[in-house]
GUBASE-771911 format. One line per 3 residues: their letters; for each residue x, y, z of C-alpha. Coordinates in nm, 3 decimals, always signed. Example, Ala and Ser with C-alpha at 12.3 -4.5 7.8 and 13.67 -1.06 7.14 Angstrom:
REM residues 2
as	+1.230:-0.450:+0.780  +1.367:-0.106:+0.714;
//
This chain:
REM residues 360
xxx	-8.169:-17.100:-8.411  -7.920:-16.800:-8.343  -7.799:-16.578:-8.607;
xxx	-7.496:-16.501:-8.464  -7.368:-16.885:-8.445  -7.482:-16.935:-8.801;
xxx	-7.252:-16.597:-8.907  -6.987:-16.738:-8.632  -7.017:-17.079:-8.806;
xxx	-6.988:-16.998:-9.165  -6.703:-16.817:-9.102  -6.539:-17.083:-8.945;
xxx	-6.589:-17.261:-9.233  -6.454:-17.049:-9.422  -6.148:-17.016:-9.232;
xxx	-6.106:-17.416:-9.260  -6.115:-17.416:-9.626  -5.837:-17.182:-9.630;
xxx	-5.681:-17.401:-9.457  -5.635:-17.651:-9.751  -5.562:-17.349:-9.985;
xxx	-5.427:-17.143:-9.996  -5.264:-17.269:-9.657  -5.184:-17.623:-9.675;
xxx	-5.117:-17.598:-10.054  -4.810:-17.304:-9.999  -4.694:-17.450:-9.721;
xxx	-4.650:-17.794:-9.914  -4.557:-17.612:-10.222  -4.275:-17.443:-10.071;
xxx	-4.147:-17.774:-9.926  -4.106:-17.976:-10.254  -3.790:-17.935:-10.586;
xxx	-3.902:-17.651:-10.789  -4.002:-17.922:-11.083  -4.252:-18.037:-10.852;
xxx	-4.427:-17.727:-10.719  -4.725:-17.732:-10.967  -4.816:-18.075:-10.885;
xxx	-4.799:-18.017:-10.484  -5.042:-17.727:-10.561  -5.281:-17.924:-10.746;
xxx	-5.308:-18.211:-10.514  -5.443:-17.926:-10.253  -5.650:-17.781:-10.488;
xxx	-5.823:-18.071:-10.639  -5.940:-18.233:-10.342  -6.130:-17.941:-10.284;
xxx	-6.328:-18.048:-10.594  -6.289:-18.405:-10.536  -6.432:-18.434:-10.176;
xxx	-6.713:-18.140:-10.190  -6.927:-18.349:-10.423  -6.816:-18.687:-10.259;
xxx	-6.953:-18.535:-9.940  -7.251:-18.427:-10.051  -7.365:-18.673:-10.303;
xxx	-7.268:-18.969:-10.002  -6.953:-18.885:-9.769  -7.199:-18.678:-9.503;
xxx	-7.475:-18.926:-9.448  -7.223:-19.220:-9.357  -7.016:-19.009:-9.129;
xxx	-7.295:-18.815:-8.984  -7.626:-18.988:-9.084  -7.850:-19.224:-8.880;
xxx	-7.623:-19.457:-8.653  -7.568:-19.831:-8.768  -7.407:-20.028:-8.553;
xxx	-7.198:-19.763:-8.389  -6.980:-19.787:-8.702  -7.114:-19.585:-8.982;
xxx	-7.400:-19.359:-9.053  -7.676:-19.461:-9.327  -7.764:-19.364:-9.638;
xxx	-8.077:-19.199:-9.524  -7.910:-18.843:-9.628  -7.756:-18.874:-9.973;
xxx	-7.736:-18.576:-10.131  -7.834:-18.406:-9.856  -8.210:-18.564:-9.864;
xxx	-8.283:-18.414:-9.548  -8.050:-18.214:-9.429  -8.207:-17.860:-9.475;
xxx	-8.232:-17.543:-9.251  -8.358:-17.658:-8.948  -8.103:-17.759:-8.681;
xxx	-8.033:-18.170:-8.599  -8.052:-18.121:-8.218  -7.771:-18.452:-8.198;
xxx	-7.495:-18.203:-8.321  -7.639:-17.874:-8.274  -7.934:-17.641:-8.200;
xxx	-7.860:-17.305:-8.246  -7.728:-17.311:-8.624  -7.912:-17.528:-8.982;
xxx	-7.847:-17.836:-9.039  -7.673:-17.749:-9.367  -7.437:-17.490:-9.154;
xxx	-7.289:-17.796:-8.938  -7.272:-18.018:-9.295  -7.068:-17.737:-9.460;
xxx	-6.809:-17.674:-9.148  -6.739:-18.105:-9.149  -6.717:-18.134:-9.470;
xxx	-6.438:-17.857:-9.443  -6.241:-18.122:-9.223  -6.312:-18.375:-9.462;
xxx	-6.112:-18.160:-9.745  -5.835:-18.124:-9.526  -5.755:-18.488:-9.395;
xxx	-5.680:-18.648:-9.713  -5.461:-18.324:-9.820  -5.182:-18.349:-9.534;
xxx	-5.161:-18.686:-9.653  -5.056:-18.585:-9.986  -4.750:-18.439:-9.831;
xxx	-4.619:-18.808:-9.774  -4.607:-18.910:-10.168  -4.553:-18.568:-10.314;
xxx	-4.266:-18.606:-10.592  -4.411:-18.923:-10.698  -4.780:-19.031:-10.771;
xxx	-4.929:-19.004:-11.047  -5.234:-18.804:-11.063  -5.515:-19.056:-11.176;
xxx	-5.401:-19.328:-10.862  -5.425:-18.975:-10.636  -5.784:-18.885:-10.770;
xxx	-5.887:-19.247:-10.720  -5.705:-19.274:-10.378  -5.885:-18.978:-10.305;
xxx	-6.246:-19.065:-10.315  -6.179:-19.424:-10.193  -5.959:-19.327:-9.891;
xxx	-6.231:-19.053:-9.796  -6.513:-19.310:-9.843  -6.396:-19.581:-9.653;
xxx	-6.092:-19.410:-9.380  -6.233:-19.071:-9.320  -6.632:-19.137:-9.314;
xxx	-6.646:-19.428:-9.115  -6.418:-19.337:-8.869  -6.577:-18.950:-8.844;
xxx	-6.865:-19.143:-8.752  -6.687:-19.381:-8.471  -6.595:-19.005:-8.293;
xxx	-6.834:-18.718:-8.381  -7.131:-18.893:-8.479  -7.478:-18.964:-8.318;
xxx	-7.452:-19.349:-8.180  -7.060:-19.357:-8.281  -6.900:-19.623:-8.055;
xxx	-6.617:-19.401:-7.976  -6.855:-19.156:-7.893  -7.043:-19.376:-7.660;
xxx	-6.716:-19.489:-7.501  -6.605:-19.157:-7.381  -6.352:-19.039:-7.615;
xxx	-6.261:-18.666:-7.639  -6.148:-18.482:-7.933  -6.282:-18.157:-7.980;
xxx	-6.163:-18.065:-8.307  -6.011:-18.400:-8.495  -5.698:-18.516:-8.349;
xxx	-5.819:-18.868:-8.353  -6.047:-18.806:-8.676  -5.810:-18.601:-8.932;
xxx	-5.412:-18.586:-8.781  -5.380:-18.944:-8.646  -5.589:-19.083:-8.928;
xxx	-5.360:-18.907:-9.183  -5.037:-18.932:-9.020  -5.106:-19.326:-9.007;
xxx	-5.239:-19.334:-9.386  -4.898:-19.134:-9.470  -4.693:-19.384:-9.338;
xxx	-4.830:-19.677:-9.481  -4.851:-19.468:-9.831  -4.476:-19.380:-9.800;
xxx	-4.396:-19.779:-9.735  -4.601:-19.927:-9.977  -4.551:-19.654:-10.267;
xxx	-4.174:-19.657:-10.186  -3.886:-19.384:-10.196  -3.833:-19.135:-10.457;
xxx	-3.529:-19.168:-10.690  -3.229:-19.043:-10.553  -3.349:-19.044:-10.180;
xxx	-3.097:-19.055:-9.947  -2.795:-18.931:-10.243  -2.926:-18.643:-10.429;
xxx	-3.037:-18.301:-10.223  -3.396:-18.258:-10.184  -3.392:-17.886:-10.106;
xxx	-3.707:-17.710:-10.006  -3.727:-17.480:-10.309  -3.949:-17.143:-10.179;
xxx	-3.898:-17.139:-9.749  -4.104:-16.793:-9.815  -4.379:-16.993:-9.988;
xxx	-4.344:-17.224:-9.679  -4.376:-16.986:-9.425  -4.678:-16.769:-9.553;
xxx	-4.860:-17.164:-9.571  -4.767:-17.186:-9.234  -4.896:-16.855:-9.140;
xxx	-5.213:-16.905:-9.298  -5.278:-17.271:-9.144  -5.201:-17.101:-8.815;
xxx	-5.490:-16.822:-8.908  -5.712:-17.066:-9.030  -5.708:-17.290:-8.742;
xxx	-5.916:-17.041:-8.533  -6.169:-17.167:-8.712  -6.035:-17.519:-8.711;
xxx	-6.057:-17.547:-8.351  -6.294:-17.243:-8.193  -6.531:-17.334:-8.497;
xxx	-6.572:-17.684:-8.328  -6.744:-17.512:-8.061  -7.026:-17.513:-8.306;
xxx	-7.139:-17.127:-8.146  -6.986:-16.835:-8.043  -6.938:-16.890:-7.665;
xxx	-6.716:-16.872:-7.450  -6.626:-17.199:-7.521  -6.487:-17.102:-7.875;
xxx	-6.278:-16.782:-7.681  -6.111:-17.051:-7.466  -6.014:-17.287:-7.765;
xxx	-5.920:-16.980:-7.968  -5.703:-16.899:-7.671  -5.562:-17.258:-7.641;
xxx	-5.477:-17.266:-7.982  -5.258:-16.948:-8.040  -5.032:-17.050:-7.683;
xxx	-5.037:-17.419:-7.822  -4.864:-17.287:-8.163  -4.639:-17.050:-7.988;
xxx	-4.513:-17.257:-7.750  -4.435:-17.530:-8.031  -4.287:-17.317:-8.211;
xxx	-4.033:-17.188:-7.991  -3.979:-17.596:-7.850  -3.909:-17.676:-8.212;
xxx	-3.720:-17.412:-8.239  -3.525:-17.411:-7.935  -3.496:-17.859:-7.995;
xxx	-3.305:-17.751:-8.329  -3.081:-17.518:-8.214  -2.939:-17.768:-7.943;
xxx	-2.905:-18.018:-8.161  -2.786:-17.829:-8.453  -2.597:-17.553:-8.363;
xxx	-2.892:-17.286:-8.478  -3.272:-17.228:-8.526  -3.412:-17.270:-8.915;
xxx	-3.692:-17.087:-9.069  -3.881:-17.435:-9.136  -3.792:-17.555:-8.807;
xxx	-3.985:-17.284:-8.640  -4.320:-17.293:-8.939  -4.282:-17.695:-8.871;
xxx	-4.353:-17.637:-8.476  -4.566:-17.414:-8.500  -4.810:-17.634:-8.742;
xxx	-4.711:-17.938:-8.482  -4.874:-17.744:-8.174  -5.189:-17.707:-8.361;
xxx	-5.175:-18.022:-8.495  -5.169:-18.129:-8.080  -5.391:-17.915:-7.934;
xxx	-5.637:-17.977:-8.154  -5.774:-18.262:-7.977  -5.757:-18.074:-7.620;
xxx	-5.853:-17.709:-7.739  -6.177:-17.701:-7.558  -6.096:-17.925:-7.307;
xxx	-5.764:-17.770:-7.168  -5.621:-17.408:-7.017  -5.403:-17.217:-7.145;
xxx	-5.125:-17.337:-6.863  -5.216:-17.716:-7.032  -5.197:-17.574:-7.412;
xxx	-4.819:-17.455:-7.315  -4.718:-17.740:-7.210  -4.904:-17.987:-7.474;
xxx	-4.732:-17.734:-7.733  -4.369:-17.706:-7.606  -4.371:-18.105:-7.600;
xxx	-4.483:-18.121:-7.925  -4.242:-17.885:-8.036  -3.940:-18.137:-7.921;
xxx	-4.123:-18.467:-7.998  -4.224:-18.405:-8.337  -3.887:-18.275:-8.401;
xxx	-3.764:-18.546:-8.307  -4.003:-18.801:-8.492  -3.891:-18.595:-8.824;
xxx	-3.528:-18.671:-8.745  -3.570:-19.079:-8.693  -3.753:-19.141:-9.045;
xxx	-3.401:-19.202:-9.172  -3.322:-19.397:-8.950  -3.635:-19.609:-9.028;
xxx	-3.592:-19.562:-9.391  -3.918:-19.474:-9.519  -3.973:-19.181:-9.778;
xxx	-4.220:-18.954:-9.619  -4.155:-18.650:-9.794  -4.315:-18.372:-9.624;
xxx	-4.311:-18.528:-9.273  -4.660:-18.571:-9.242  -4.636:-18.874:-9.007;
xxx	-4.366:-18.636:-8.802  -4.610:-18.352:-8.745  -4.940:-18.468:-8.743;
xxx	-4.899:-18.861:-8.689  -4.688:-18.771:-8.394  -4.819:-18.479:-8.308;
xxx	-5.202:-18.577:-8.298  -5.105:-18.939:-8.102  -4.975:-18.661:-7.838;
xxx	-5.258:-18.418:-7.827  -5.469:-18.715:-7.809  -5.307:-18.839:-7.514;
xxx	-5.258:-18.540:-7.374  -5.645:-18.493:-7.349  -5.660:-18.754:-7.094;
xxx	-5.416:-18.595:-6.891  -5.512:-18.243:-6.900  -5.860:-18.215:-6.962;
xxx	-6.079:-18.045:-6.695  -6.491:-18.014:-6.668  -6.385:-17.639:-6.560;
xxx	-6.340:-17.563:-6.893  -6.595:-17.759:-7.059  -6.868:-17.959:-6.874;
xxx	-6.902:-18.163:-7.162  -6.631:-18.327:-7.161  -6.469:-18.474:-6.907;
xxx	-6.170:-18.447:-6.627  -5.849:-18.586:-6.708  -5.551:-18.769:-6.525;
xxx	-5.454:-18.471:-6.353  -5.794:-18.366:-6.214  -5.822:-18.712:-6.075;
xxx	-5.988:-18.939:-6.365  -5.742:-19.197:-6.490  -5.987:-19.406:-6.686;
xxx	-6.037:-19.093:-6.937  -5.638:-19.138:-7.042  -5.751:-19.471:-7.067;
xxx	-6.018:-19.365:-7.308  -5.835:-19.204:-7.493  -5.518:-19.481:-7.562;
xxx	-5.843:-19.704:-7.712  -5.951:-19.380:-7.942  -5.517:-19.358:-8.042;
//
């Protein structure tokens, strides 16, 4: 066991929580009418109640417990029976076994929280709670398992993703869209303005998800390696250059740049390079970012086109934007950077993009 991975690791975690809020709930709360703002904080702020004791009392042990089937994990650890301060050499052995719990269940408070961004303005808050703890139970835990944990099939298959793209954006983004069809559109969509009321609110969320995805994505690292310095890397060039694609994508079609356009891209190139942040450079992150940039700016633009009410474009940015970074794994992913994983497309292994379309 190494101290420094366990400090290293509990900061990371800490950094993810903030993530949810402060971060995720400003950024949100900016986004919605002023009458709504309260609610859209809440939603964050709950679900940090809501899913800490749903992961320990059962949510860890089936995403991360004793394989069955390559589907789910057991119930060998609820509440935590088990899991003490020893490292579990499957995920990682150099910090306790309770360090690696706390950092996924971190990820777990996050996913169902971006998806709250495709109902705001219009759930009530009992169906949300209860949503909550079933969508976490049987979405998030199982398919955790399927990707990250020991005897998961997508594991076994192949499948990269470093830091969730697969497990919380894709997951979300598709749960967002299906919430915004089946809950339908909020009254006066498509005739009454729906004005982001506090862009300043919006922006410091922004800032604060980019800050907290250092731990996000070098966290996943699980020590404090050069490993997590080259996925802290790819994550600051992957926001920047999404960012500035967003950014650049508005003003051409547009006429100028917007404050939200430019916090938007820069959460979409995390949102892609998540997947590939310790599997890709940082010539790869640049690129994976500056397409997600235009792509997910894009994606935003066609939902009215489509006609579905997803309010804070949560299947733009992180449904799009994780089906990318996902995809982009395959293509840019190199064993230089991490012998773990795998090469990609580009370094002459076409059945990893492969891989990775099953995993999307």
């Amino acid at each position: 066991m190494d101290k420094g991975d366990t400090a290293w690791m509990l900061t990371s975690s800490a950094l993810v929580l903030m993530m949810t809020a402060p971060g995720l709930a400003l950024f949100y709360g900016g986004m919605v009418r002023q009458k709504n703002a309260l609610g859209t904080l809440m939603h964050s702020f709950i679900i940090m109640a809501v899913i800490s004791i749903q992961w320990v009392l059962w949510g860890y042990s089936l995403a991360f417990g004793p394989d069955r089937g390559g589907l789910i994990g057991g119930l060998d650890w609820i509440g935590l029976r088990g899991v003490g301060g020893e490292p579990f050499d499957a995920y990682s052995k150099t910090i306790p076994h309770q360090v690696f719990m706390l950092f996924q269940m971190m990820f777990a408070i996050i996913t169902p929280a971006l998806i709250t961004g495709a109902f705001a303005e219009r759930k009530k808050f009992s169906a949300f709670l209860l949503f909550t703890v079933l969508w976490a139970t049987f979405v998030y835990d199982p398919l955790a398992h399927w990707v990250w944990g020991d005897g998961g099939w997508l594991k076994r298959l192949g499948a990269l993703d470093f830091a969730g793209g697969t497990v919380v954006h894709i997951s979300s983004g598709v749960s967002a869209l299906v919430c915004a069809i089946v809950i339908g559109r909020r009254r006066g969509f498509g005739h009454q303005p729906m004005q982001p009321h506090n862009l300043p609110m919006t922006v410091m969320g922004a800032a604060l998800l980019w800050f907290g995805w250092f731990g996000f994505n070098a966290g996943s690292a699980l020590e404090a390696n050069a490993l997590a310095a080259s996925a802290f890397l790819a994550t600051n060039t992957a926001a920047a250059a999404a960012a500035l694609g967003w950014m650049f994508t508005e003003w051409a079609s547009r006429g100028k740049p917007t404050v939200l356009g430019a916090a938007s891209g820069a959460v979409a190139g995390l949102v892609a390079i998540t997947p590939a942040s310790g599997f890709v450079g940082p010539l790869a992150s640049v690129v994976i970012g500056a397409v997600a940039g235009a792509l997910c700016y894009t994606a935003c633009n066609l939902k009215t086109r489509f006609g579905y009410d997803d309010s804070l474009d949560v299947v733009g940015v992180h449904g799009v934007g994780g089906t990318w970074g996902a995809l982009a794994t395959g293509l840019f992913a190199s064993k230089a950077i991490n012998e773990a994983g795998g090469d990609g497309l580009f370094y002459g292994n076409p059945g990893q993009l492969w891989t990775q379309v099953i995993a999307v």
